[in-house]
N, C-alpha and C positions, 0 to 999 in steps of 0.2 A: 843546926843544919844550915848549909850556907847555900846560896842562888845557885851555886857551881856544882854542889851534892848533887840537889834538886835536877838540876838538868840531866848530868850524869845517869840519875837513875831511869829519870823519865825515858831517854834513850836507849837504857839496855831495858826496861820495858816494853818500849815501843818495837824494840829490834827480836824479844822473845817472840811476843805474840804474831809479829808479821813472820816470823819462821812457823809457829806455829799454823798461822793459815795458810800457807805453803805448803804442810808438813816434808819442814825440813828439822834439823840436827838444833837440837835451844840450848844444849848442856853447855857452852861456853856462856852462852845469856845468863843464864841460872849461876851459875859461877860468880859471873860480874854481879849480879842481882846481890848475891850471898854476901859478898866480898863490900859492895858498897852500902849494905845493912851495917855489917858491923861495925864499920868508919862512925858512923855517922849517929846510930841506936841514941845515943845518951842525950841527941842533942832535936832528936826528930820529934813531929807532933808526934804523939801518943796514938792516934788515929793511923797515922801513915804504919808506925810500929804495927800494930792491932791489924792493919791487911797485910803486911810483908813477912810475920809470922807468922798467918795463916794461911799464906800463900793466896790471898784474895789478888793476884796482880792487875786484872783488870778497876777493880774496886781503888788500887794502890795508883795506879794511872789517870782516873777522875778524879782523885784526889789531889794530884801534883796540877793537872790541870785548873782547879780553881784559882790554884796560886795561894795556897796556906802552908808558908813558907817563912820562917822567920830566919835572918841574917843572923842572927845574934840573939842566942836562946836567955840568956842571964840579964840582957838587957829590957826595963821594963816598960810596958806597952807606952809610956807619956814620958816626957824630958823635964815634967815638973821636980 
């Protein structure tokens, strides 16, 4: 999952829930939400995976906010 997913997603989360406390119309949100899962699923923490299948979105938006986001999944944590 790359810095650019990550923002992406944070954004159609951030833009679901502020409809939601609006209550306005989120089915485009959830769309994009949908839509930028499955880009990305193979390459995401497991964690992020584990709230965005069970629709935990708020839980999926503290998460992105920490900033546990890896550029490059295959690549290993040290350059030894």
């Amino acid at each position: 999952m790359t810095t650019e997913q990550a923002t992406s997603l944070k954004e159609a989360l951030e833009s679901m829930l502020d409809h939601i406390a609006k209550k306005q119309a989120m089915a485009d949100d959830l769309q994009q939400i949908e839509r930028l899962h499955k880009e990305f699923a193979p390459t995401a923490p497991a964690m992020l995976n584990h709230y965005l299948q069970r629709r935990s979105y708020t839980k999926a938006l503290d998460f992105l906010k920490q900033g546990y986001v890896v550029e490059n999944a295959s690549r290993p944590d040290c350059d030894h």
